[in-house]
KOLMAR-224563 format. One line per field, with one value per residue: x negated, y, z of N, C-alpha, C in turn; residue in three letters. Coordinates in Angstrom, 1 decimal. Layout:
REM KOLMAR-224563
nc1: [X  ...]
nc2: [Y  ...]
nc3: [Z  ...]
cac1: [X  ...]
cac2: [Y  ...]
cac3: [Z  ...]
cc1: [X  ...]
cc2: [Y  ...]
cc3: [Z  ...]
r: [ALA  ...]
//
This chain:
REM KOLMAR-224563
nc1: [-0.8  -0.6  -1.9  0.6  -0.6  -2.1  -1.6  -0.6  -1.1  -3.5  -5.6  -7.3  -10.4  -11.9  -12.0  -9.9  -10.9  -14.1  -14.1  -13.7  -15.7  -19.1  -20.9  -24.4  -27.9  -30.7  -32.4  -32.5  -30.0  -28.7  -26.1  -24.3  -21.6  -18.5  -16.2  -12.9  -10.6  -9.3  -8.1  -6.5  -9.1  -11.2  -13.3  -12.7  -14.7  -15.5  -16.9  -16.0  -13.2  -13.7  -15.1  -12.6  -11.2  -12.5  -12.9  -10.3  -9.9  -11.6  -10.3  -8.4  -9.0  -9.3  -10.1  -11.7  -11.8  -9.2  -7.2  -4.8  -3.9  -2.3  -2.5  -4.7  -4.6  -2.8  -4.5  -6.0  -3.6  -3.7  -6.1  -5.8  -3.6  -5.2  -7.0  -5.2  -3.6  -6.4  -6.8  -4.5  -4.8  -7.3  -9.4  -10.8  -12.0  -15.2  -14.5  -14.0  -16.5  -16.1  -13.8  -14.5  -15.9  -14.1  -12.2  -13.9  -15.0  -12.4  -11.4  -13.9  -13.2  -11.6  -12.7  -14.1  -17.2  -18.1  -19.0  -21.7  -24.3  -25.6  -24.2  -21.9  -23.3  -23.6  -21.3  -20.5  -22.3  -21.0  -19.1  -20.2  -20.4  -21.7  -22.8  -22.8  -20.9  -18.4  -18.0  -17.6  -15.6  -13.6  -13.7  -13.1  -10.3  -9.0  -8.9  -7.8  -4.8  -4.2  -4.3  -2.2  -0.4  -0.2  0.9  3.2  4.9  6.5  8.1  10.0  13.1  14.4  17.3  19.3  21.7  20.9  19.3  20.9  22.7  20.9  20.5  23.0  23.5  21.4  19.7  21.0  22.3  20.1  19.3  20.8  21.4  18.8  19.2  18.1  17.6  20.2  18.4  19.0  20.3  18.5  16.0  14.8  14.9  12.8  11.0  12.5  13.2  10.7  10.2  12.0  11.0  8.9  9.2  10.7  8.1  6.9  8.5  9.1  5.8  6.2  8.1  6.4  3.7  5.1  6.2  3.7  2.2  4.1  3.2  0.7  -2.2  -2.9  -5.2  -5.5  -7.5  -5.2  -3.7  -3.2  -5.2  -4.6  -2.4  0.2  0.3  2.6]
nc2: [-1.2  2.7  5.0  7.7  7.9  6.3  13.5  18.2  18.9  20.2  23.5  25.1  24.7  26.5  29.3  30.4  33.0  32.0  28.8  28.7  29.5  29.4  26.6  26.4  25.4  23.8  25.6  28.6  31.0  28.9  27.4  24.5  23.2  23.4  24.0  22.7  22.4  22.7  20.8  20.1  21.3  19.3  19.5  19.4  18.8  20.4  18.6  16.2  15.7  16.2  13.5  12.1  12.2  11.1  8.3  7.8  8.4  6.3  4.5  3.7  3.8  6.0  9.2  11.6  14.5  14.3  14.9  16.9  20.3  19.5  16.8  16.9  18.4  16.6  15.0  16.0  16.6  14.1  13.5  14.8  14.0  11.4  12.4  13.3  10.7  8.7  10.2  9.6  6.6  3.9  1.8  -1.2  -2.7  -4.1  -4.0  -6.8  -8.1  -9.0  -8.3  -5.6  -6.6  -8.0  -6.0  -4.1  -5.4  -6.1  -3.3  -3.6  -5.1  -3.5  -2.5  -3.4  -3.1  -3.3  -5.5  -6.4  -5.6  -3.8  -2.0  -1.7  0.0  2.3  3.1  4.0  6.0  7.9  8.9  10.2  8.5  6.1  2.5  2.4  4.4  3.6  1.3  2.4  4.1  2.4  0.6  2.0  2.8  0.7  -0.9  1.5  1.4  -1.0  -0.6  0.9  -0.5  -2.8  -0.8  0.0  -1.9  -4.1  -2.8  -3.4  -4.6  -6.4  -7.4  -10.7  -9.5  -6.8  -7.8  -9.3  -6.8  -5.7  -7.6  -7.9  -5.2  -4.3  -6.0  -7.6  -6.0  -4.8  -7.6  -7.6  -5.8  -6.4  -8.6  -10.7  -13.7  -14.7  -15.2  -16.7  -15.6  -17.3  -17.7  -15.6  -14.2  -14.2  -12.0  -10.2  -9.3  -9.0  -6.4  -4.9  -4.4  -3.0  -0.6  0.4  0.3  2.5  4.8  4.8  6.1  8.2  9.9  9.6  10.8  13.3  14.5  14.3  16.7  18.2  19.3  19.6  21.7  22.7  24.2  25.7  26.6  28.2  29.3  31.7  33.0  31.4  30.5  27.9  24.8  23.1]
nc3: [0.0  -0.8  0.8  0.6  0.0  -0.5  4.1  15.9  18.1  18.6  19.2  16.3  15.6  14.4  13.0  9.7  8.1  9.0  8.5  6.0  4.9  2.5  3.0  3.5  2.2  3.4  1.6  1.7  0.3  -1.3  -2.5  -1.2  -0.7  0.4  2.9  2.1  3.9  7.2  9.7  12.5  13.4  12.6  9.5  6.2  3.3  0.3  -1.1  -0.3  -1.2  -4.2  -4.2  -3.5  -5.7  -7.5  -6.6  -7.4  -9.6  -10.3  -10.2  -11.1  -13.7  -15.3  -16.5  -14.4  -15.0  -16.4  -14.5  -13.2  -11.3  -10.2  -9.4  -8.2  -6.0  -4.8  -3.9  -1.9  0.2  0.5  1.4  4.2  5.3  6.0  7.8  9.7  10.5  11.7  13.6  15.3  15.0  15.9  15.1  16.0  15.3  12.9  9.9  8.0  5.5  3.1  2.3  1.4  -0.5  -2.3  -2.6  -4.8  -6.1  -8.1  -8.7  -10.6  -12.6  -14.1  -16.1  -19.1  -20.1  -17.5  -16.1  -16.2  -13.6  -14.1  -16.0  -14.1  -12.5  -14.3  -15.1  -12.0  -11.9  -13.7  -12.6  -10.4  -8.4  -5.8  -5.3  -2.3  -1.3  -2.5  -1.1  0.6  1.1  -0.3  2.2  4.4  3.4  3.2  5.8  7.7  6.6  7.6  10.0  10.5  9.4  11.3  13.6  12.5  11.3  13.2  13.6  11.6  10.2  8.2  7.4  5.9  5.2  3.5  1.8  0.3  -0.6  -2.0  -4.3  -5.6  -6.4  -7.8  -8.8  -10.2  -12.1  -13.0  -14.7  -16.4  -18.2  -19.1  -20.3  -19.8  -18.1  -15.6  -12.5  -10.0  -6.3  -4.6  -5.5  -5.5  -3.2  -1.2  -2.5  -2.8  -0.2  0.9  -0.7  -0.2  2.7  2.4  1.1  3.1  4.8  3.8  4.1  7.0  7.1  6.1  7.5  9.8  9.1  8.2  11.0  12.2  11.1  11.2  13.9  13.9  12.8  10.4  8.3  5.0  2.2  0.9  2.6  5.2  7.9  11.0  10.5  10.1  8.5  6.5]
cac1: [0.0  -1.2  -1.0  1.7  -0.9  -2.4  -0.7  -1.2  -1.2  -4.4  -5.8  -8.0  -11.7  -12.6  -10.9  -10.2  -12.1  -15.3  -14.3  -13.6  -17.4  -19.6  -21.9  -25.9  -28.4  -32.3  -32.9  -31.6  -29.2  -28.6  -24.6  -24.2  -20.8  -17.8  -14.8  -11.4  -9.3  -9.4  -7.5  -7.0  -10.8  -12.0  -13.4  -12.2  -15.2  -15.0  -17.5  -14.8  -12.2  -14.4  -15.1  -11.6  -10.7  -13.3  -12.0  -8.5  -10.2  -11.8  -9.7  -7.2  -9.3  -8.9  -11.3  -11.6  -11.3  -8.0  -6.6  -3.9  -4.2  -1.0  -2.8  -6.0  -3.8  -1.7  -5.3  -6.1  -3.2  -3.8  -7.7  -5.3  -3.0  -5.9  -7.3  -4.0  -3.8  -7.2  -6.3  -4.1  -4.8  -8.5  -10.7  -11.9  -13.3  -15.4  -13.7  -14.9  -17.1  -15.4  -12.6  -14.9  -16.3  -13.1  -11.9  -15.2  -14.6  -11.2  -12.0  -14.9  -12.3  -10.9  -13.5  -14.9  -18.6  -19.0  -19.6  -23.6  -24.4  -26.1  -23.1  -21.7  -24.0  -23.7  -19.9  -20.4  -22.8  -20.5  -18.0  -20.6  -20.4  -22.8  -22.0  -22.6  -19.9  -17.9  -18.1  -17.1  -14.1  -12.9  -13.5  -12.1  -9.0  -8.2  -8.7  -6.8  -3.9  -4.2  -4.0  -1.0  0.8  0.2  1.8  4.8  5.2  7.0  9.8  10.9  13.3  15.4  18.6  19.8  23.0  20.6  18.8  21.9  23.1  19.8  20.7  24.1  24.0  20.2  18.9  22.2  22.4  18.8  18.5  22.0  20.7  17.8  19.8  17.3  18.1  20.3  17.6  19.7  19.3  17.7  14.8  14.0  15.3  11.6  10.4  13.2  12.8  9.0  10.0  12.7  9.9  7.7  10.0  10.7  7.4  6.8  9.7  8.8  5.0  6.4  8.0  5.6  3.0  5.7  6.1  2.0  2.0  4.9  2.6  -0.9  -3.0  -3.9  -5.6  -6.0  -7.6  -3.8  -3.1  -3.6  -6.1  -3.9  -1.1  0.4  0.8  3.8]
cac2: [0.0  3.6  6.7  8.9  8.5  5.8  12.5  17.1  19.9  21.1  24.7  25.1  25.4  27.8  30.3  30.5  33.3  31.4  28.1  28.6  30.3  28.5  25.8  26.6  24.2  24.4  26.6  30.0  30.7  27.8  26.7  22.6  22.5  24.6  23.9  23.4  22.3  22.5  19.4  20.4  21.6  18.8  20.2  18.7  19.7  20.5  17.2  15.2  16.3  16.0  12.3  11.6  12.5  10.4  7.2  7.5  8.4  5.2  3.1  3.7  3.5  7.5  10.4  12.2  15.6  14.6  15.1  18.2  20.8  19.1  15.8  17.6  19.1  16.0  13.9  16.8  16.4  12.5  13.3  15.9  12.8  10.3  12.5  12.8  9.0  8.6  11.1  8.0  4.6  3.9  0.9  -1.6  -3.9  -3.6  -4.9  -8.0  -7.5  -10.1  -7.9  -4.8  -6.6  -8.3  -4.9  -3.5  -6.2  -5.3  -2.4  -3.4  -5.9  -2.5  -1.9  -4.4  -2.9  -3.8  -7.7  -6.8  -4.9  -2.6  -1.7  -1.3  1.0  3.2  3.3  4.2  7.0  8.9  9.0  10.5  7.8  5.6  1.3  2.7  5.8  3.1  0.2  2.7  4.2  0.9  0.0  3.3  2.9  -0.8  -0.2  2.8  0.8  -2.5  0.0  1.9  -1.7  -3.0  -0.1  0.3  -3.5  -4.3  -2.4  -3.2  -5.6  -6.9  -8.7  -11.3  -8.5  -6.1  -8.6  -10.1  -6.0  -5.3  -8.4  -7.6  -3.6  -3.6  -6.6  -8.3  -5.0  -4.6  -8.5  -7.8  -4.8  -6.6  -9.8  -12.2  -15.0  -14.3  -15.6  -17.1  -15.4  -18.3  -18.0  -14.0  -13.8  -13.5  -11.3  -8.8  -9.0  -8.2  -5.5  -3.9  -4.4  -2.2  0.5  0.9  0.6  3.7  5.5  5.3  6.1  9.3  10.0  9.0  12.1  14.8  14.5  14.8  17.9  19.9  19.3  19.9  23.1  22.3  25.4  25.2  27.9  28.4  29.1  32.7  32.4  30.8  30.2  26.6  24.3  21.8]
cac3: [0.0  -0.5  1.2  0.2  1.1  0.4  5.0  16.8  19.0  19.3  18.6  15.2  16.7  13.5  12.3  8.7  7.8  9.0  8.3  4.6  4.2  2.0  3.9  2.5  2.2  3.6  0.9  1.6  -0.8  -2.3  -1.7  -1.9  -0.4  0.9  3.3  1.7  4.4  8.6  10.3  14.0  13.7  11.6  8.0  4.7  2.5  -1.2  -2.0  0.2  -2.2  -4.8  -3.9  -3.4  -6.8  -8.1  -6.2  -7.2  -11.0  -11.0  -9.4  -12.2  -15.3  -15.9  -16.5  -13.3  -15.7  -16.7  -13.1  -13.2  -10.4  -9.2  -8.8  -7.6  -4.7  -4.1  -3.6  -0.7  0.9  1.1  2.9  5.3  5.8  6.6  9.0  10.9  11.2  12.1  15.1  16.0  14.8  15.1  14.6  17.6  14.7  11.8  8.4  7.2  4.3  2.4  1.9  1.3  -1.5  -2.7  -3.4  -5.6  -8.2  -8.4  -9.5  -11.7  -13.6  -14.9  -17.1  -19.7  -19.7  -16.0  -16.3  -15.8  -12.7  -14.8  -16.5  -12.9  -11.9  -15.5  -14.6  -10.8  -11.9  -14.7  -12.0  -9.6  -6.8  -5.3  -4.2  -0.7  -1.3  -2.8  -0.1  2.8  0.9  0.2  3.7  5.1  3.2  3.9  7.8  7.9  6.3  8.0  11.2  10.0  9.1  12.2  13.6  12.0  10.8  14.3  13.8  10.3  10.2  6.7  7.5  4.6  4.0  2.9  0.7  -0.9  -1.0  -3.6  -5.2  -6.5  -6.5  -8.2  -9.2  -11.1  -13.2  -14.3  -15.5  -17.6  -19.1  -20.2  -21.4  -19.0  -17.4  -14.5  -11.9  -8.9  -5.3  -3.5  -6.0  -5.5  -1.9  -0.3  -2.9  -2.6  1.2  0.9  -1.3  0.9  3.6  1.9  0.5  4.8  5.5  3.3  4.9  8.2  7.2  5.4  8.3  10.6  8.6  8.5  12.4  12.6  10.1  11.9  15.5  13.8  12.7  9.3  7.4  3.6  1.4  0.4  4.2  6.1  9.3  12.1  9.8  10.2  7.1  7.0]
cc1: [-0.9  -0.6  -0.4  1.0  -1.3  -2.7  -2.2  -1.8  -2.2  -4.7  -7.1  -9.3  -12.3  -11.8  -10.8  -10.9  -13.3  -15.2  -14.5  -14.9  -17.7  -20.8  -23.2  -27.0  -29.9  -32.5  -31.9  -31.2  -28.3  -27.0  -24.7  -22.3  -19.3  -16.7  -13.2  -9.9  -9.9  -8.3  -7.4  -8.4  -11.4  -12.0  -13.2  -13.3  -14.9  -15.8  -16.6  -13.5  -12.7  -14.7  -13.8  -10.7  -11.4  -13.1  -11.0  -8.5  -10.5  -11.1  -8.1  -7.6  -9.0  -10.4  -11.3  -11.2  -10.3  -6.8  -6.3  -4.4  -3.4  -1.6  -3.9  -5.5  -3.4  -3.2  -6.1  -5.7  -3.1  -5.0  -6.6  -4.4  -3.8  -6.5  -6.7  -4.2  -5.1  -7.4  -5.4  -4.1  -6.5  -9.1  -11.0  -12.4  -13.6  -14.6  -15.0  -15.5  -16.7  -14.1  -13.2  -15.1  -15.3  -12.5  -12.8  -14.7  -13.7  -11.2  -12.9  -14.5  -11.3  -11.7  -14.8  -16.7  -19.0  -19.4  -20.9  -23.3  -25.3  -25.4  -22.4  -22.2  -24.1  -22.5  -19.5  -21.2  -22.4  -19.4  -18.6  -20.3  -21.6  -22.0  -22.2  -21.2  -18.5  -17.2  -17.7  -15.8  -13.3  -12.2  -12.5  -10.5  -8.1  -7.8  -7.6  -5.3  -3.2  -4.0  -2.3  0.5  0.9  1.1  2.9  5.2  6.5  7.9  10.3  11.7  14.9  16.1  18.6  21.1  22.2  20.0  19.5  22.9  22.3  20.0  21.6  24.1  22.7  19.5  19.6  21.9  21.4  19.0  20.0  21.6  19.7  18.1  18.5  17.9  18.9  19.8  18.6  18.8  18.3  15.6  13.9  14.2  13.7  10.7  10.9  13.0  11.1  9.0  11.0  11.9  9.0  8.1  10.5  9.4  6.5  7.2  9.4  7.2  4.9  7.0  7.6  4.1  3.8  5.6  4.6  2.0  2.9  4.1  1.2  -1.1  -3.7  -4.0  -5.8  -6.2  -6.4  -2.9  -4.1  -4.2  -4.6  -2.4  -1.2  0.1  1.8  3.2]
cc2: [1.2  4.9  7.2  10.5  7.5  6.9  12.9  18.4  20.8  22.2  24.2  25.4  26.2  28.5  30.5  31.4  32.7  30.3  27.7  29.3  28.8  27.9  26.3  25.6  24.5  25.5  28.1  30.1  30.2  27.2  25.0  22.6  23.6  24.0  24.1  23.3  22.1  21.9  19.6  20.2  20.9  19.1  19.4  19.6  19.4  18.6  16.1  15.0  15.7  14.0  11.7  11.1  11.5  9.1  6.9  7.6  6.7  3.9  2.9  4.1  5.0  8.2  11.4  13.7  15.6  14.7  16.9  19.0  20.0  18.0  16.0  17.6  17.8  15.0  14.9  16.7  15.0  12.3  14.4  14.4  11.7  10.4  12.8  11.7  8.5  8.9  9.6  6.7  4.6  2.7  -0.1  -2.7  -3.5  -4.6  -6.0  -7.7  -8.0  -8.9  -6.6  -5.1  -7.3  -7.0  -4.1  -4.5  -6.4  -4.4  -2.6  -4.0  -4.7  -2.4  -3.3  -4.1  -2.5  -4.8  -7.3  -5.6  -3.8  -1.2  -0.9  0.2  2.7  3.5  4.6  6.4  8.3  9.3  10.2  9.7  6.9  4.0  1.3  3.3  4.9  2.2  1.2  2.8  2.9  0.3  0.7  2.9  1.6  -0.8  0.3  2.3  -0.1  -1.4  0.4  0.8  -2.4  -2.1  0.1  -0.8  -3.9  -3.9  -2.6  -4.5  -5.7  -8.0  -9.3  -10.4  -7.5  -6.9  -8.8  -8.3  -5.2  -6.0  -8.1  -6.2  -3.6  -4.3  -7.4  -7.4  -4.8  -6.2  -8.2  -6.8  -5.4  -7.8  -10.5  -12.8  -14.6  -15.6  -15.9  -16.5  -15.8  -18.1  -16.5  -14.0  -13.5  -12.5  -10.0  -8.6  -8.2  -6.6  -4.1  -3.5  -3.2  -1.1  1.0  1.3  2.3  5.1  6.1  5.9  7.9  10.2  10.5  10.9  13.1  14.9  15.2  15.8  18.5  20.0  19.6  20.9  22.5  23.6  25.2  26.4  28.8  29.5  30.5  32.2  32.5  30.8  28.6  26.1  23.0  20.6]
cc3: [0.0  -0.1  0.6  0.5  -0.4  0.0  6.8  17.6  19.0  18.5  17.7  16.4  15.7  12.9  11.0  8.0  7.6  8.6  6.9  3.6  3.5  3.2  3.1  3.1  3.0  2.9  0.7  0.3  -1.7  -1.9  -2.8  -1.6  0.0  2.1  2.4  2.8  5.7  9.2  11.6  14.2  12.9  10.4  7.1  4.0  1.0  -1.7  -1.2  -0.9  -3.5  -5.4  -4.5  -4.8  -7.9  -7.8  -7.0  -9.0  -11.5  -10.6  -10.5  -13.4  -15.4  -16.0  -15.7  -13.8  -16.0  -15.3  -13.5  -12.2  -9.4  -8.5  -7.8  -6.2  -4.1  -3.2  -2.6  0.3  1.6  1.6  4.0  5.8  6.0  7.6  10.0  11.4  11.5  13.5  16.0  16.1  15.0  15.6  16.1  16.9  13.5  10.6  7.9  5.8  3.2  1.8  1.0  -0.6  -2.7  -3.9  -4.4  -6.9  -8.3  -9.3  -10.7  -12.8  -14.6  -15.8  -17.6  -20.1  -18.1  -15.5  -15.9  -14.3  -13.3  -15.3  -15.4  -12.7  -12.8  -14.8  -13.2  -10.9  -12.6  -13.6  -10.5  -8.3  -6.5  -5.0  -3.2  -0.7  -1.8  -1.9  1.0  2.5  1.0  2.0  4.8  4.6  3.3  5.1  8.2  7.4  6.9  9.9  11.3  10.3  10.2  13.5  13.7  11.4  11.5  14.1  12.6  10.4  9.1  7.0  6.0  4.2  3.5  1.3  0.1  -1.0  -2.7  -4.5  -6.3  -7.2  -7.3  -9.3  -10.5  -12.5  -14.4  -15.5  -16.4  -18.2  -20.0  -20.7  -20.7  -18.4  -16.1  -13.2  -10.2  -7.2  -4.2  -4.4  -6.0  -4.2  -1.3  -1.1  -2.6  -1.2  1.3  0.2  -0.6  2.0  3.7  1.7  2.4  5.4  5.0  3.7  6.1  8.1  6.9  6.6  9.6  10.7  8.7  10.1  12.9  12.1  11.0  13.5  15.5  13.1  11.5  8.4  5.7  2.9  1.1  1.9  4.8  7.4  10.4  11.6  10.2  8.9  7.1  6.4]
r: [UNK  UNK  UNK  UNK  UNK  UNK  UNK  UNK  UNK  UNK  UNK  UNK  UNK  UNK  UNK  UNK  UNK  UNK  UNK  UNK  UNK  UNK  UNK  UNK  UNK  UNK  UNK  UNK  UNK  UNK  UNK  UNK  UNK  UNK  UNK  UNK  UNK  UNK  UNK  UNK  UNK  UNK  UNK  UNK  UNK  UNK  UNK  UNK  UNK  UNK  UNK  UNK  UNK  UNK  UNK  UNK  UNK  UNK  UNK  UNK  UNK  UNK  UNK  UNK  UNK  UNK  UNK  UNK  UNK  UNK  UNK  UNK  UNK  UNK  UNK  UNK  UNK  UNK  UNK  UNK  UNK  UNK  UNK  UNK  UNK  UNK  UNK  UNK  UNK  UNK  UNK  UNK  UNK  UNK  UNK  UNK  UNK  UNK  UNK  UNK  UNK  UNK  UNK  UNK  UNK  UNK  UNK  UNK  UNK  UNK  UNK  UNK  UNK  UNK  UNK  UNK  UNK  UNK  UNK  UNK  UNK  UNK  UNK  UNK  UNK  UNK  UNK  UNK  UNK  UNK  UNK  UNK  UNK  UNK  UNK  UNK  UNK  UNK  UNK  UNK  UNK  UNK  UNK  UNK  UNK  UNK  UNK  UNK  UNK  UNK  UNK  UNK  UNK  UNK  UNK  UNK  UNK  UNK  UNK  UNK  UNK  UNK  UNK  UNK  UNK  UNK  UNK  UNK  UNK  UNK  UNK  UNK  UNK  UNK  UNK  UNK  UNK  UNK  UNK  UNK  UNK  UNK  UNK  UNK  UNK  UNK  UNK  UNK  UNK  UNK  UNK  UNK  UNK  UNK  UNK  UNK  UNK  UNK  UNK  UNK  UNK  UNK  UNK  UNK  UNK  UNK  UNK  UNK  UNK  UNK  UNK  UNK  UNK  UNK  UNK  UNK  UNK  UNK  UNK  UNK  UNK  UNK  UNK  UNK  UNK  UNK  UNK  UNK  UNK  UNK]
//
């Protein structure tokens, strides 16, 4: 599942003025990096953003340049929604690496010049990422999920009337529209349940983030100093 994501009381510790300065590097002068967003105090920098957009580029076979402003923005407010739920779910084991690397060649099955690790590595570098930079996200974003779902899992609960309500009202219609087989509900019943499952667990996660956002101090260049942001 991904944030809507794959989105807290306390006072900002920088003020937007200052926190939206450019960061400078050893070398007087020289800007590497900037602030675009403050998180009750924690900074969202532009190469976070940056990153993120390059993730969600290659993780769907795209050209990171062809990203709109809309989507630009929307993949901001999904690092501002990670570092809410980070504020509450966090970690007491490291992720199996197994899964880490599960999800990498996933990814690299998108792209038929990445069979060599060479290829890989050509790929990883037009994208501007690293298989470190790669291997955390990954790991970051499975975690942060597998947190979330254990969470909010517990309370979801799909009676058989709702199941056999999607069936008739959703599922009957589409397969007549498309002239297929009318597939009997004994033979979909655990899929549609998994899928009602999911469509709640989204719900409550959606939710779950507006609640954090109307209670936390999030700044965004867009956003006057000690302004809120919903």
């Amino acid at each position: 599942m991904k944030l809507q994501w794959i989105q807290l009381g306390k006072p900002c510790a920088i003020a937007l003025g200052l926190s939206l300065a450019l960061v400078n590097s050893a070398v007087a002068g020289q800007v590497i990096d900037r602030v675009v967003a403050n998180v009750n105090g924690h900074v969202v920098l532009q190469s976070d953003w940056e990153q993120e957009v390059a993730f969600e580029a290659i993780s769907n076979a795209r050209d990171p340049d062809s990203f709109t402003s809309t989507e630009r923005n929307a993949a901001l407010d999904r690092l501002v929604d990670q570092e809410l739920l980070r504020e509450q779910v966090r970690p007491s084991q490291p992720l199996p690496g197994e899964q880490i690397t599960t999800g990498v060649a996933q990814v690299r099955k998108l792209y038929t010049d990445c069979a060599t690790d060479e290829g890989w590595r050509a790929k990883l570098q037009r994208y501007g990422l690293s298989q470190s930079s790669m291997e955390k996200h990954l790991g970051d974003q499975i975690q942060l999920m597998k947190l979330v779902e254990d969470r909010l899992r517990p309370s979801i609960q799909i009676d058989q009337r709702a199941v056999e309500s999607y069936y008739q009202d959703q599922l009957l219609p589409e397969m007549k529209r498309a002239g297929s087989r009318m597939t009997p509900l004994t033979e979909v019943f655990g899929r549609i349940k998994d899928l009602l499952a999911e469509r709640k667990m989204n719900e409550l996660l959606s939710g779950w983030l507006a609640n954090l956002r109307s209670e936390s101090h999030i700044l965004t260049p867009e956003a006057s100093a000690g302004e809120r942001n919903p």
